[in-house]
Every structure is written in structure tokens, then in C-alpha cells.
OpenMM code with the backbone's topology and positions (N, CA, C; nanometers):
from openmm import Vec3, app, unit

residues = "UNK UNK UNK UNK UNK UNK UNK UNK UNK UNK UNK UNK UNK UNK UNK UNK UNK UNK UNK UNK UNK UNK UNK UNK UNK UNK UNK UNK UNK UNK UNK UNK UNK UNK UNK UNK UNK UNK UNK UNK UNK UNK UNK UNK UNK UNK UNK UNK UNK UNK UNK UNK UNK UNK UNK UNK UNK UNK UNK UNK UNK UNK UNK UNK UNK UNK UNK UNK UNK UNK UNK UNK UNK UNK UNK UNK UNK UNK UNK UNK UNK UNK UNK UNK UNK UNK UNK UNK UNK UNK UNK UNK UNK UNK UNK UNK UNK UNK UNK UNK UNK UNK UNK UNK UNK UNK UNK UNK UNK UNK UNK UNK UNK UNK UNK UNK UNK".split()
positions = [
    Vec3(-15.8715, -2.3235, -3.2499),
    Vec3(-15.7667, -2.2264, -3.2256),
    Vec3(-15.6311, -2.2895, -3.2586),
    Vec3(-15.5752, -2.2206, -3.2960),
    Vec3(-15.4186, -2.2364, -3.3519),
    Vec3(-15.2763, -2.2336, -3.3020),
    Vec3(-15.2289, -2.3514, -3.2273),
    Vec3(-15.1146, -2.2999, -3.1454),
    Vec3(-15.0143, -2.3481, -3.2385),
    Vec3(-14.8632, -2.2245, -3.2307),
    Vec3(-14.7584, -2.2308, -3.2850),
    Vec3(-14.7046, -2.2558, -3.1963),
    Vec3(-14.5526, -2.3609, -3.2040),
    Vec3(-14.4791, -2.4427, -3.1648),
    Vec3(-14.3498, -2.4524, -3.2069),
    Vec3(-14.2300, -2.4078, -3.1401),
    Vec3(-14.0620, -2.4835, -3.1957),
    Vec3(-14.0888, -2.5841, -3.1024),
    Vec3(-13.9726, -2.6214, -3.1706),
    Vec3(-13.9243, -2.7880, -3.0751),
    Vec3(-13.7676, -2.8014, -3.1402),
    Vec3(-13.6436, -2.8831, -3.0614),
    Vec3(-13.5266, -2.9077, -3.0859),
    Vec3(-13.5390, -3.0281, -3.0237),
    Vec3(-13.4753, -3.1300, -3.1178),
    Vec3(-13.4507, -3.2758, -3.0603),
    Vec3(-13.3524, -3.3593, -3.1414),
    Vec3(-13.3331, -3.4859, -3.0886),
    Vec3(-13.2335, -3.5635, -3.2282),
    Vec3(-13.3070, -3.5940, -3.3383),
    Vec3(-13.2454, -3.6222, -3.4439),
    Vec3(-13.2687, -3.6435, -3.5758),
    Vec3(-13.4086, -3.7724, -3.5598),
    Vec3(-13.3694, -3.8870, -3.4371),
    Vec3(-13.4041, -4.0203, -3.4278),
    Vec3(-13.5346, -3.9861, -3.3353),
    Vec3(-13.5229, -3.8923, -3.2529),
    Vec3(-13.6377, -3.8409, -3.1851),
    Vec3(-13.7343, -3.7818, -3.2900),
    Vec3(-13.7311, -3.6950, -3.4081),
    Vec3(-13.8038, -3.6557, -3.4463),
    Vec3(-13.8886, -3.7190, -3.5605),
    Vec3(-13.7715, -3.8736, -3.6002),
    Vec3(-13.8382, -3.9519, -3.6779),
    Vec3(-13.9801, -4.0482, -3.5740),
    Vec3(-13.9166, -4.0949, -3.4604),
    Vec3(-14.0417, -4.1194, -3.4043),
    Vec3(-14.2006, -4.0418, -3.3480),
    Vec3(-14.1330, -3.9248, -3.3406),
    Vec3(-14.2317, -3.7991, -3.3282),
    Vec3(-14.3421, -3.7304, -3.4159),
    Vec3(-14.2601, -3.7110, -3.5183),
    Vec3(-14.3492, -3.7271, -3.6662),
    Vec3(-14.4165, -3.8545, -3.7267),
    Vec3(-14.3945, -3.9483, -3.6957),
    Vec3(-14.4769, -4.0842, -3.7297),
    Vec3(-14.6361, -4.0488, -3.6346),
    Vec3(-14.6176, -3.9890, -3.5240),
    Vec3(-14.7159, -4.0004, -3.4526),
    Vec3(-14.8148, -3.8858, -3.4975),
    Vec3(-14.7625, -3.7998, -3.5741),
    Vec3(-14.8521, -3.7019, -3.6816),
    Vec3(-14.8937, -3.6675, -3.7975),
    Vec3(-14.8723, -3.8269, -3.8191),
    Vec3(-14.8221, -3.8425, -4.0572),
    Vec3(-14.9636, -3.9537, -4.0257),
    Vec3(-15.0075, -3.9574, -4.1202),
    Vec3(-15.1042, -4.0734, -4.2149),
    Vec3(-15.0297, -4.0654, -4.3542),
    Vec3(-15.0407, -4.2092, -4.3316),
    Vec3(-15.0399, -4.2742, -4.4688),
    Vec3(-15.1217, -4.2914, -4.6056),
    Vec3(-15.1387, -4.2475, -4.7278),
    Vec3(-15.2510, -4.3143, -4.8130),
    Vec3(-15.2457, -4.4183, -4.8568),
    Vec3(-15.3228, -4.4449, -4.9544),
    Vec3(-15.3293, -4.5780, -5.0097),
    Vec3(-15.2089, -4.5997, -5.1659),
    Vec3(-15.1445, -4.4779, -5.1816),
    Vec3(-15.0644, -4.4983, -5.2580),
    Vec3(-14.9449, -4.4557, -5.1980),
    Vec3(-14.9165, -4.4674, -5.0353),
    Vec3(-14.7825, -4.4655, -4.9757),
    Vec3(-14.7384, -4.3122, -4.9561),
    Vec3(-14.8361, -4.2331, -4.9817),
    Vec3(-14.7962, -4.0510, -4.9267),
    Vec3(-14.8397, -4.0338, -4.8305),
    Vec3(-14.7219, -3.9722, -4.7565),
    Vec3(-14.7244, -3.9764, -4.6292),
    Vec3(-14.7912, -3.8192, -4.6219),
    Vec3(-14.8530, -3.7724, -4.5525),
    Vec3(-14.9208, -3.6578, -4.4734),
    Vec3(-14.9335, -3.5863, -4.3355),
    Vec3(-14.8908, -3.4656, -4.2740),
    Vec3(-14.9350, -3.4382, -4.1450),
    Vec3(-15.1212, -3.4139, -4.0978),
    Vec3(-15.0909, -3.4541, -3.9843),
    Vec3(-15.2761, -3.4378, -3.9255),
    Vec3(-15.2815, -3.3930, -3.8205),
    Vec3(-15.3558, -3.2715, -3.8423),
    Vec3(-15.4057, -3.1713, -3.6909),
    Vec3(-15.3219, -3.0754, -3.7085),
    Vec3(-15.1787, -3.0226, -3.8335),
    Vec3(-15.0670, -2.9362, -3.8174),
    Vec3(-15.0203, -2.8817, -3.9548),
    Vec3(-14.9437, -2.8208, -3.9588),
    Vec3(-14.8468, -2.8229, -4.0729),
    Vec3(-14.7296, -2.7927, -4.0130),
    Vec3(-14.6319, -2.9144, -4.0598),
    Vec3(-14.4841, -2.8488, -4.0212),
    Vec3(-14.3519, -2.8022, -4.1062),
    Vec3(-14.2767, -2.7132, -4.0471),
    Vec3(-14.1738, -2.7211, -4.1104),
    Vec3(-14.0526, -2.7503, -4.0610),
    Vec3(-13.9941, -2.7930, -4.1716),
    Vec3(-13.8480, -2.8689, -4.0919),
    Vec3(-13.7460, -2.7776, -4.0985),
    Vec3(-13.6874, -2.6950, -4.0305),
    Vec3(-13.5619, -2.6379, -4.0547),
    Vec3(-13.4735, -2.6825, -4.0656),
    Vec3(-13.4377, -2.7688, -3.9335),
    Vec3(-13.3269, -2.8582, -3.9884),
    Vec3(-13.2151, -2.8484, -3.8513),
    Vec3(-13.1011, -2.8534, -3.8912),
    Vec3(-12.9827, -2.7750, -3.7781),
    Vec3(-12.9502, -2.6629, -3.8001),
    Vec3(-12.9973, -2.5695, -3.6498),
    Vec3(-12.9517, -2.4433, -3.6714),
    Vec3(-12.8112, -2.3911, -3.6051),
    Vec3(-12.7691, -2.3366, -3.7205),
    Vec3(-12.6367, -2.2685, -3.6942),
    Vec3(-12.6222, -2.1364, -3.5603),
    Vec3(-12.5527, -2.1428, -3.4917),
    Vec3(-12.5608, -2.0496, -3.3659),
    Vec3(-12.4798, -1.9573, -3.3475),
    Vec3(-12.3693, -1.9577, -3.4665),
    Vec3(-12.2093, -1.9015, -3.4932),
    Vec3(-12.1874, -1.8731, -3.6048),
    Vec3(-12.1496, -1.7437, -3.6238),
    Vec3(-12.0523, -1.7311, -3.7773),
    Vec3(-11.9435, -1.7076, -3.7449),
    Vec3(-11.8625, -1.7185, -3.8638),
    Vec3(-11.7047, -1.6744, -3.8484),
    Vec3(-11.6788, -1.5419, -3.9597),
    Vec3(-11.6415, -1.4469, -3.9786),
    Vec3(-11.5844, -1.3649, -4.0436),
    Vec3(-11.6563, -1.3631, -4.1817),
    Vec3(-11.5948, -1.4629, -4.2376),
    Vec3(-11.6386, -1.5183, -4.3694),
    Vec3(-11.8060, -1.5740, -4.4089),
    Vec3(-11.8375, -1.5701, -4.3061),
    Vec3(-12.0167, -1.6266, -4.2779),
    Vec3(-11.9996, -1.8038, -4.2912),
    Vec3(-11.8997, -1.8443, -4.2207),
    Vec3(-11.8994, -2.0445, -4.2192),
    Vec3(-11.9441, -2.0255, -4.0612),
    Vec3(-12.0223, -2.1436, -4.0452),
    Vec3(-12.1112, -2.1835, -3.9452),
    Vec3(-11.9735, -2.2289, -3.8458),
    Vec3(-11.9830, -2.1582, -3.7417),
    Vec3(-11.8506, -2.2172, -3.6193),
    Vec3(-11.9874, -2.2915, -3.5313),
    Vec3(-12.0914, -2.2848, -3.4821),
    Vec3(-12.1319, -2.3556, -3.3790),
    Vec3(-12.2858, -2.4013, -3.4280),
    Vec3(-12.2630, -2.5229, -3.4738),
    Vec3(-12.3891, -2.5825, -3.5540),
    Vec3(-12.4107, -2.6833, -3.4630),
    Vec3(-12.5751, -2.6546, -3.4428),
    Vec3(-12.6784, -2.7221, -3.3873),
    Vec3(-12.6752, -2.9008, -3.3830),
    Vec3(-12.6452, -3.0030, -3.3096),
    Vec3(-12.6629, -3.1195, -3.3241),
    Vec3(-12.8030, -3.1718, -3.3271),
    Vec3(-12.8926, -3.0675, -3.3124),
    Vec3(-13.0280, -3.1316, -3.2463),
    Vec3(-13.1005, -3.0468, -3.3939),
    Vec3(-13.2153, -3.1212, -3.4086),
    Vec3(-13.3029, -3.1006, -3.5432),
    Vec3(-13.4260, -3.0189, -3.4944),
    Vec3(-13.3983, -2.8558, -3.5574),
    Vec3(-13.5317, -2.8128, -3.4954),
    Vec3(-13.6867, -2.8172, -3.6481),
    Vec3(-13.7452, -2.8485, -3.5537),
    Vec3(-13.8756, -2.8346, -3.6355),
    Vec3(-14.0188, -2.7580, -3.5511),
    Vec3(-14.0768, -2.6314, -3.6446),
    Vec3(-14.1675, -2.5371, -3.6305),
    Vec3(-14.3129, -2.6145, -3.6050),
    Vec3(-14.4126, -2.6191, -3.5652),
    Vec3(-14.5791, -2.6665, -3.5868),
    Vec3(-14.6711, -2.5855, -3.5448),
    Vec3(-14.7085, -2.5621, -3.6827),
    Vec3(-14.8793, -2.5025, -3.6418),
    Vec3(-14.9869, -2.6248, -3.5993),
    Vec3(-15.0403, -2.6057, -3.4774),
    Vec3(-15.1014, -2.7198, -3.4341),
    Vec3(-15.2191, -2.6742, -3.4624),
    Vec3(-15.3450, -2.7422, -3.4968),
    Vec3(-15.4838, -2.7078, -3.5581),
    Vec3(-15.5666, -2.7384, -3.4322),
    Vec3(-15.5165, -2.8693, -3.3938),
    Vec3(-15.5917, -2.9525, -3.2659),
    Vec3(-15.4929, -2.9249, -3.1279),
    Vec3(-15.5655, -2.9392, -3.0228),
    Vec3(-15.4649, -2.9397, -2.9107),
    Vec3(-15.3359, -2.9980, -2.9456),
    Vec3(-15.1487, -2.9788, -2.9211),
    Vec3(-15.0784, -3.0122, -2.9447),
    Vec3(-15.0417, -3.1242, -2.8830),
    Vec3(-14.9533, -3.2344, -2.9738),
    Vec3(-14.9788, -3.3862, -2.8886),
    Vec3(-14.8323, -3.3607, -2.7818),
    Vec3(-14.9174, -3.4244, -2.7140),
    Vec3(-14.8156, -3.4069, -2.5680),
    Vec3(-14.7014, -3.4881, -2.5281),
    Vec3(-14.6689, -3.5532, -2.6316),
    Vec3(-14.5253, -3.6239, -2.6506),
    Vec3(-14.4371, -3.5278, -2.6820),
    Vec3(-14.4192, -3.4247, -2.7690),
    Vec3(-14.3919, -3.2949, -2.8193),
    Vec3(-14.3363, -3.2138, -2.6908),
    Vec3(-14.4056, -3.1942, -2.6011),
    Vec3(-14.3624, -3.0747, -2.4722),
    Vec3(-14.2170, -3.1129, -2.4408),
    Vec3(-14.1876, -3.2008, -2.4339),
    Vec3(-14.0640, -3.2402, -2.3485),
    Vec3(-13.9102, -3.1410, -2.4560),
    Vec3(-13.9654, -3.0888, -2.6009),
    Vec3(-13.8552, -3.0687, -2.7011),
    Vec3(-13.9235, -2.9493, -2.7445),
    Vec3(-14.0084, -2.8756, -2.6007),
    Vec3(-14.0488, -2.7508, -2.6871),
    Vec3(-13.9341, -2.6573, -2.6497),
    Vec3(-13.8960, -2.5330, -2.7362),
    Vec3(-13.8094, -2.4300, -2.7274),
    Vec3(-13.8575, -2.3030, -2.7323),
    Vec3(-13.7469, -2.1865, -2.6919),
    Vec3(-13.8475, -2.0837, -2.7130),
    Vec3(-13.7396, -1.9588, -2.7078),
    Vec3(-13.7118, -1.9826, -2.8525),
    Vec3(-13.6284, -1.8889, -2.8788),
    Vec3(-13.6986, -1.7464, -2.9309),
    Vec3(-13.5957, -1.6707, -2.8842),
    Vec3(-13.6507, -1.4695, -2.8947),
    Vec3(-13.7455, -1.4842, -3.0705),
    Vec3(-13.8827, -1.4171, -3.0091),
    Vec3(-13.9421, -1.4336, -3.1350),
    Vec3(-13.9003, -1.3839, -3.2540),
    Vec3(-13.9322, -1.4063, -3.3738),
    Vec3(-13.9894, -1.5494, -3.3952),
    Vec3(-13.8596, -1.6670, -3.3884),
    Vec3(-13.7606, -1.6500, -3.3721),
    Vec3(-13.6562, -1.7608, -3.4090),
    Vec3(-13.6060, -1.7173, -3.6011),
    Vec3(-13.5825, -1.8261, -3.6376),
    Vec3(-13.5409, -1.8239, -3.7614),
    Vec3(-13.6232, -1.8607, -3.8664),
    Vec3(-13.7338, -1.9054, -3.8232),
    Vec3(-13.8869, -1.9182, -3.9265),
    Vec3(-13.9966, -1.8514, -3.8245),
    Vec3(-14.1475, -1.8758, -3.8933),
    Vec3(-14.2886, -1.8213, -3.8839),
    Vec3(-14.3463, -1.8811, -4.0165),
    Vec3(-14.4426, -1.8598, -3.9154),
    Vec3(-14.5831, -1.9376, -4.0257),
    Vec3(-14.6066, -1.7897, -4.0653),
    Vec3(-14.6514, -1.7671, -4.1204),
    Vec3(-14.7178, -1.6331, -4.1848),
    Vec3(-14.8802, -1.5632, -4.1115),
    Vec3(-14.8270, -1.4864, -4.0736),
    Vec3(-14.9715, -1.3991, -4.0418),
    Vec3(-14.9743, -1.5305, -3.8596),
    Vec3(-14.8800, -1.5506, -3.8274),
    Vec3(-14.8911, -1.6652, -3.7005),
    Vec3(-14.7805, -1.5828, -3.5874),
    Vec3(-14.6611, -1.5175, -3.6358),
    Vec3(-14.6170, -1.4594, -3.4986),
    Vec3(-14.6785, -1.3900, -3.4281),
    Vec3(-14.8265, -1.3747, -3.3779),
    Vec3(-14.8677, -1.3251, -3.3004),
    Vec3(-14.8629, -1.4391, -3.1801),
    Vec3(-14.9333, -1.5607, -3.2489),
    Vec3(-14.9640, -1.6684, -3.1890),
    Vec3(-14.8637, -1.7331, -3.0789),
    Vec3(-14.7130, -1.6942, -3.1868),
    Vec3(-14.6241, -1.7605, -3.1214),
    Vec3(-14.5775, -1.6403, -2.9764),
    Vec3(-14.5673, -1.5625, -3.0027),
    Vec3(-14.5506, -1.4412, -2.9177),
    Vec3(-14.6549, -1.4384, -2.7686),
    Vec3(-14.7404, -1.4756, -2.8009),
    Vec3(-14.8872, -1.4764, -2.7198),
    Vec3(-14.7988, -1.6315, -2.5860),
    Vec3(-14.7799, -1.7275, -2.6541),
    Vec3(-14.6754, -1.8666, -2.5968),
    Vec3(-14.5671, -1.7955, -2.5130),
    Vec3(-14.4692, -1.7011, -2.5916),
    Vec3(-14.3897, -1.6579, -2.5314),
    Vec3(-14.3971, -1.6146, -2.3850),
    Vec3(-14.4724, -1.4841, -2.4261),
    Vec3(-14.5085, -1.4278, -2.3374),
    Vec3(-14.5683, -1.4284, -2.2163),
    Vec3(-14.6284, -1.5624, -2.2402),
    Vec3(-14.7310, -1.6591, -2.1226),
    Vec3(-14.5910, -1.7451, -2.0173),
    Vec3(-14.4881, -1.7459, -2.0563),
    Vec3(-14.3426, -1.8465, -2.0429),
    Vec3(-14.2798, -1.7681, -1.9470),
    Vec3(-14.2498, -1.6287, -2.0559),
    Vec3(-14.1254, -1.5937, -2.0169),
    Vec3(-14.2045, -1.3975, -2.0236),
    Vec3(-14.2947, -1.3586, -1.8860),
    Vec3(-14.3712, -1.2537, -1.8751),
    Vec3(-14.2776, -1.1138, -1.8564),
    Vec3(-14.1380, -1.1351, -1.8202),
    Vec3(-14.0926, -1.0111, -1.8168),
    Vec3(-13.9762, -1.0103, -1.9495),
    Vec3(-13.9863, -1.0297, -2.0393),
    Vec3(-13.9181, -1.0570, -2.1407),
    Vec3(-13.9415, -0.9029, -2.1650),
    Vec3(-13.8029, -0.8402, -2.2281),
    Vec3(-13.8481, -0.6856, -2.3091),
    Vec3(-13.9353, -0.7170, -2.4532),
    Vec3(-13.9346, -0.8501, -2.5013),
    Vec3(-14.0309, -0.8511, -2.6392),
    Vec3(-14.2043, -0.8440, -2.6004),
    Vec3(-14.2245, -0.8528, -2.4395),
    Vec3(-14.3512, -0.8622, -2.3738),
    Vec3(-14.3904, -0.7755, -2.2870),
    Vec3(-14.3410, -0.6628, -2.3438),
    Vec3(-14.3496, -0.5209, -2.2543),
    Vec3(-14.4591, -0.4222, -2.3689),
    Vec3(-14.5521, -0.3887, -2.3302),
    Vec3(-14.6270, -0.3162, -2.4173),
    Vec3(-14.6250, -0.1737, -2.3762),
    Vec3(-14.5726, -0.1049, -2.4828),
    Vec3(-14.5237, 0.0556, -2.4471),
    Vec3(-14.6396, 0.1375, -2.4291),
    Vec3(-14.6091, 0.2019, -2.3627),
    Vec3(-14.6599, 0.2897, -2.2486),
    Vec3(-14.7426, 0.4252, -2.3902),
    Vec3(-14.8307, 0.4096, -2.4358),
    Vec3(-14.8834, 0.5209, -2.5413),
    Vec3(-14.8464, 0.6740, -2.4678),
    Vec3(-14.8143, 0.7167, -2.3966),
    Vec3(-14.7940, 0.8518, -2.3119),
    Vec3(-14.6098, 0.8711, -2.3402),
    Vec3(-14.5745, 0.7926, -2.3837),
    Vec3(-14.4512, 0.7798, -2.4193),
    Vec3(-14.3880, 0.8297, -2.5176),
] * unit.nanometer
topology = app.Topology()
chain = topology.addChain("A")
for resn in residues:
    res = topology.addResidue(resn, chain)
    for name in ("N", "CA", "C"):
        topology.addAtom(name, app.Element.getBySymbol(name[0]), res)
């Protein structure tokens, strides 16, 4: 089973974090194992008029589809922004929504409408 994952942390946190989910080959390519991630990067939280970033993120967020149970060094930088955030894995915001919703149960994104409605 497939759990989707944000996380926000420092740049230096996430270099030690990702070491703990990369293999190496024998010709020095590095690889993730048990996941696929993506790096977003710093997210911007502000525009100004003109669309320039007024309140940019110091902390480095990065997305994971976890294949295997998620490694538990990870929890401490999980986030859980209104779904999906600013990425998705494809055909996966259910997954992430399903997390949400387990978190944060009276959320209006976790209200299932009433069919009589």
C-alpha cells in the first residue's frame, strides 16, 4: 500500500534525510528506495501585485510516495497543507486526502455531501 507524504524542513535536514533513502550504484548514481520523491523546493506563501514572491518559505518542502512503511525519521517534518498543496503524484490525491482526513476529521475538504442535497 501506498502512503503519500509532504514534509518541510532545512535545506541541511533534508540532505541528511534523503541519504537515508538514496542507494548508490556502482557507477556513482544515486537512487531513491521504497519511494519516489519530489523536490519542490521553497514555497512561496505571498504575492505582491505584480506576482513577486513577498513571503518565501526558508524551509525546503519535499512530496513522497512511500511504497514501504514510511521511515520514521521523516514524521517529525511531516505537513499538511489543504489538499493537495502545490504538487500530487498523479492518480495519488486520494491517498493523500485519506492522511488528511485521518489528522484533521472536521476539515470542510472531509465532509462528504449529503446525496439528498
Amino acid at each position: 500500500m501506498n502512503t503519500f507524504k509532504k514534509y518541510e524542513m532545512s535545506p541541511a535536514t533534508w540532505a541528511t534525510l534523503q541519504a537515508k533513502i538514496q542507494q548508490t550504484d556502482d557507477e556513482g548514481n544515486k537512487s531513491y528506495v521504497g519511494c519516489a520523491v519530489h523536490e519542490i523546493g521553497q514555497i512561496c506563501h505571498a504575492y505582491d501585485e505584480e506576482g513577486n514572491c513577498t513571503d518565501l518559505s526558508t524551509k525546503w518542502a519535499v512530496d513522497i510516495l512511500w511504497y514501504t512503511e514510511p521511515v520514521a525519521d521523516f514524521t517529525p517534518y511531516e505537513v499538511w497543507p489543504d489538499p493537495c498543496g502545490v504538487h500530487t503524484f498523479a492518480g495519488c490525491e486520494s491517498e493523500y486526502l485519506k492522511g488528511y482526513c485521518e489528522k484533521f476529521p472536521d476539515s470542510p475538504f472531509c465532509v462528504i455531501p449529503d446525496a439528498e442535497e
